[in-house]
C-alpha positions as CSV (number, residue, x, y, z in Angstrom):
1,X,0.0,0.0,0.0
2,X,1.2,3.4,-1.4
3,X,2.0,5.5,1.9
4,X,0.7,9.1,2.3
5,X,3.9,10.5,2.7
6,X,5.0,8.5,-1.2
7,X,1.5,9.9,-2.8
8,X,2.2,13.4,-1.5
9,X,5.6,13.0,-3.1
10,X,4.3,12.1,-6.5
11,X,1.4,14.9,-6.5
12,X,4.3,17.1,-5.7
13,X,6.4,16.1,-9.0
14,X,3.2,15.9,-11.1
15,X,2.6,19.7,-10.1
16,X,6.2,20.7,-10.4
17,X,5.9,20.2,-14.0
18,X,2.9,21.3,-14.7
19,X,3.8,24.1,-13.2
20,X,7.1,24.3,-14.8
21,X,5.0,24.1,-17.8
22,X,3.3,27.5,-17.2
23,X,6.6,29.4,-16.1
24,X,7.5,28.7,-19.6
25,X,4.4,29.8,-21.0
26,X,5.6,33.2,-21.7
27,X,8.7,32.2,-24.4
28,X,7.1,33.1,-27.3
29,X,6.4,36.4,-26.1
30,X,10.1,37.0,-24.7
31,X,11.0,35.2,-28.4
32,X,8.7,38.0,-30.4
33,X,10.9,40.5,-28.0
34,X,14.4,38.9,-28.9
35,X,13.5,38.9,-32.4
36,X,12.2,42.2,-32.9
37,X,14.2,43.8,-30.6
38,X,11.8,45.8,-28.8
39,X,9.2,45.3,-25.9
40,X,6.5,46.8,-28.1
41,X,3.4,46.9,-26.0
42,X,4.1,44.3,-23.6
43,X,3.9,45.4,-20.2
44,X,6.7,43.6,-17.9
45,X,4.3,43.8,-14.6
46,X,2.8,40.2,-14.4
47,X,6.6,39.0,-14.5
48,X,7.7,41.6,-11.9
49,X,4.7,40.3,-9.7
50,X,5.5,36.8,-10.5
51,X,9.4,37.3,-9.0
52,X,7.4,38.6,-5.4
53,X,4.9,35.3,-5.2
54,X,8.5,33.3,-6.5
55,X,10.6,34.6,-3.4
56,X,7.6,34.7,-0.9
57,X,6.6,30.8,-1.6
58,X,10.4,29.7,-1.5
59,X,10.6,31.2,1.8
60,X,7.8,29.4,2.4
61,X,8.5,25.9,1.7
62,X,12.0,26.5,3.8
63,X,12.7,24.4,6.8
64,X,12.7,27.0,9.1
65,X,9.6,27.9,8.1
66,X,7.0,25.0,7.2
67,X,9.5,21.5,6.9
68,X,9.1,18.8,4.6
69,X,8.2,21.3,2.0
70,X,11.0,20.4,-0.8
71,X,8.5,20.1,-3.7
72,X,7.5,23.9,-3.2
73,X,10.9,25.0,-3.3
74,X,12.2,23.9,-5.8
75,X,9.4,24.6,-8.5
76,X,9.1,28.4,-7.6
77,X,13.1,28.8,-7.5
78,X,12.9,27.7,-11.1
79,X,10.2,30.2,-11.7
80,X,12.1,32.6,-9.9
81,X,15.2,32.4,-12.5
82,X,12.7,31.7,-15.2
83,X,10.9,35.0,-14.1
84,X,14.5,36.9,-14.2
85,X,15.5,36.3,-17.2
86,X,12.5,37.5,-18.8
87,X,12.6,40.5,-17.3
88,X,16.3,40.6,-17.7
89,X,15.6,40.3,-21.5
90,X,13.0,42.8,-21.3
91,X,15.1,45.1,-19.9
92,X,17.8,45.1,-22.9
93,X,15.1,45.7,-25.4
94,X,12.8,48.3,-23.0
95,X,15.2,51.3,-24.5
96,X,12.2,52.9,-26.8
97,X,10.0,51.8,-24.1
98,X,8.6,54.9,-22.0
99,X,9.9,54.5,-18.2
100,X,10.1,50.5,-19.5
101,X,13.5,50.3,-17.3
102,X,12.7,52.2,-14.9
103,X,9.5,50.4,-14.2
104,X,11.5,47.0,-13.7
105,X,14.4,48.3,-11.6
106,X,12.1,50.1,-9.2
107,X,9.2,47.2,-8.9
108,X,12.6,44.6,-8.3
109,X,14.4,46.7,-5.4
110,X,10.8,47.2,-4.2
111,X,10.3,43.6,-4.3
112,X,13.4,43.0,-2.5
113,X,12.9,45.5,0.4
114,X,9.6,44.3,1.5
115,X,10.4,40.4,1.2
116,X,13.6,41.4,3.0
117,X,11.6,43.2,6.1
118,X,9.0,39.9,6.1
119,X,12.3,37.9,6.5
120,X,13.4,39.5,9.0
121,X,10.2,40.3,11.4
122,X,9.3,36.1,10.8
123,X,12.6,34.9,11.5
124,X,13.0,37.7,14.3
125,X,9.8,37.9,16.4
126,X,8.2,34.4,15.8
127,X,10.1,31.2,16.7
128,X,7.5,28.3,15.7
129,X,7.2,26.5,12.8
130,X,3.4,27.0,13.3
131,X,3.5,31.1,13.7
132,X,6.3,31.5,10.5
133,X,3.9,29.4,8.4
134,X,0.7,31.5,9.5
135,X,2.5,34.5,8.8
136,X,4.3,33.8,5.4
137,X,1.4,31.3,4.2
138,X,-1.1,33.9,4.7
139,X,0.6,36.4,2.8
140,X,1.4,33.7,0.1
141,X,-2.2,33.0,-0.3
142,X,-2.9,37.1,-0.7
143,X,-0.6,37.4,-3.3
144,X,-1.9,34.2,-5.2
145,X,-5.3,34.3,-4.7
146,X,-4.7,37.8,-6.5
147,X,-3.0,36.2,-9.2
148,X,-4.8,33.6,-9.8
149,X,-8.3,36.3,-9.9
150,X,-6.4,38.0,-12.7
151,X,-7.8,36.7,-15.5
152,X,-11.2,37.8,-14.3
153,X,-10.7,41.0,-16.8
154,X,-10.1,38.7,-19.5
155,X,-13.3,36.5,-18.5
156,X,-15.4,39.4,-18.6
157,X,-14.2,40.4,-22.0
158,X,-15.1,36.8,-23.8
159,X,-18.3,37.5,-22.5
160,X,-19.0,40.6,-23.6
161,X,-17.0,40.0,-27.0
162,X,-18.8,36.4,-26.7
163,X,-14.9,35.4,-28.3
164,X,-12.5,33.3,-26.7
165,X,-9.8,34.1,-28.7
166,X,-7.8,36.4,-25.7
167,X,-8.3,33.5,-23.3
168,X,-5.6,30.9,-24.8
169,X,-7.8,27.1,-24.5
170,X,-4.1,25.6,-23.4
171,X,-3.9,28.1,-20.6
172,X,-7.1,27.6,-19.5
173,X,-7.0,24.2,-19.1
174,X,-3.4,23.8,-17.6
175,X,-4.0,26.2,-15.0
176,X,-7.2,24.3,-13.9
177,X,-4.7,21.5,-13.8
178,X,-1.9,23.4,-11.7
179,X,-4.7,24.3,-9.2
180,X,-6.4,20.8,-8.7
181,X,-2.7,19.0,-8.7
182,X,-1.6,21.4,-5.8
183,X,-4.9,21.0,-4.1
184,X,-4.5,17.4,-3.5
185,X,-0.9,17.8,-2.9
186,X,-2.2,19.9,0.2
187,X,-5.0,17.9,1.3
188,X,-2.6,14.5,1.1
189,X,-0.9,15.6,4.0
190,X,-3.5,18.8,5.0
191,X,-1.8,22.4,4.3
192,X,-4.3,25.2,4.2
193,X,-2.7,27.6,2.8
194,X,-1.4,25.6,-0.4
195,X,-5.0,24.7,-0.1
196,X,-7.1,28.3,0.0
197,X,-5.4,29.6,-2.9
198,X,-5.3,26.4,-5.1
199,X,-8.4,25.4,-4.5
200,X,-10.1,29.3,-6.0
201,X,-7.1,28.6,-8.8
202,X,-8.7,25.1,-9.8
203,X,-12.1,27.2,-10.0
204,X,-10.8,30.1,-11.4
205,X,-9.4,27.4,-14.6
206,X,-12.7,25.3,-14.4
207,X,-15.2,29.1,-14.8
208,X,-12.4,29.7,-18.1
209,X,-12.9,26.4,-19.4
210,X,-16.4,27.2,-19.5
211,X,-16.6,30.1,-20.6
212,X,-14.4,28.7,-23.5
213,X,-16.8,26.0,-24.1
214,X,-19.6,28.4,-24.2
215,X,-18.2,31.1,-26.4
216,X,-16.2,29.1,-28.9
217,X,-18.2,28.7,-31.7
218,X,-19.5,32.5,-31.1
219,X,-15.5,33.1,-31.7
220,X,-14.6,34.8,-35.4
221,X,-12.8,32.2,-37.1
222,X,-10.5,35.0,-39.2
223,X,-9.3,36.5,-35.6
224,X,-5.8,37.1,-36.7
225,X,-4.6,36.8,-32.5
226,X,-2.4,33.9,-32.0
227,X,-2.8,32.4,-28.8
228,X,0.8,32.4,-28.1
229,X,1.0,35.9,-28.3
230,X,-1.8,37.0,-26.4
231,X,-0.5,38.0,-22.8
232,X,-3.4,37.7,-20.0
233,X,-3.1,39.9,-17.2
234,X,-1.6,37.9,-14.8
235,X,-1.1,34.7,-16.5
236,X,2.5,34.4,-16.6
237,X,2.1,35.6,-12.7
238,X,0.6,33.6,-10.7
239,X,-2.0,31.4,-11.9
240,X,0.7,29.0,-12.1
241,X,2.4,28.4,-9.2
242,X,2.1,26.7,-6.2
């Protein structure tokens, strides 16, 4: 008989590449970039807030913090390099782009500063596994629960454009999986606050995937869009992590 402990383990991998699969989600955008060399109208905010949940959910899944919590690690430190690079390519090619730079050096050392005072209140003031995970897990589920909301602007639009053809389908549906893959990973061995903001992600992907059901044939069929080029608020952000 399979133990718990083994199950939770395998969940774990199955979301780490799912997941893995939606930090690389955005190459074709940062490959439209590269190969025009300019950011054109691509904004670089989903990525800057994607570094924040990143840094916030490795601190997380430290020992210190809430043990036996490998699997969480090391998925968002890959989407925390993943993450930098982008915006690292962004950067070279933001020259033309107003306050484009600007915009990523301030929202990074922003970034930095605040996860850097967390660190040091948790580590400082609270010396229980149980109080650091209350107090980093709640503000990981904040800043994924918002993330993983995002796309509610792009929802609203294939409803009133009754067109699904800013919502990619492959999105959609792999972001209902990340959310229902790290929903059982955290009621295997229970974790509530993997669970809260999984558990609204796996809706939040079920309401798209109907919506895209609904609205498909209602779609233009000459919509010139390609899916891989469409950035959803958010997307690249959040509704893929753990």
């Amino acid at each position: 008989m399979v133990s718990a402990e083994a199950a939770r383990n395998v969940v774990g991998v199955i979301g780490n590449v799912i997941s893995f699969g939606l930090f690389l989600s955005p190459v074709p955008t940062f490959y439209k970039i590269f190969k025009n060399k300019a950011v054109e109208d691509f904004s670089p905010d989903p990525y800057i807030a994607t570094v924040l949940n990143c840094m916030f959910w490795v601190f997380y899944g430290m020992p210190f913090v809430h043990p036996d919590s490998i699997l969480v690690v090391t998925i968002n430190s890959v989407g925390l390099v993943l993450e930098l690079i982008y915006l690292a390519i962004y950067y070279t090619y933001a020259s033309k782009h107003r306050n484009g730079r600007k915009k990523v050096l301030i929202g990074l050392a922003g970034e930095v500063i605040f996860v850097a005072i967390i660190v040091a209140i948790t580590m400082l003031t609270l010396h229980t596994h149980t109080k650091r995970s209350l107090m980093v897990g709640v503000i990981c589920d904040i800043f994924n629960i918002m993330m993983y909301c995002s796309p509610l602007t792009i929802m609203k639009k294939v409803i009133t454009t009754k067109s699904v053809k800013y919502m990619p389908f492959y999105l959609s549906l792999t972001n209902f999986l990340n959310g229902c893959i790290w929903t059982a990973y955290a009621l295997i061995k229970f974790d509530v606050y993997i669970l809260v903001s999984n558990g609204i992600g796996a809706v939040s992907g079920l309401v798209q995937l109907i919506l895209y059901g609904i609205y498909y044939r209602t779609t233009p069929k000459d919509d010139d869009v390609k899916a891989s080029e469409v950035q959803m608020s958010g997307t690249n952000a959040a509704s893929s992590r753990v």
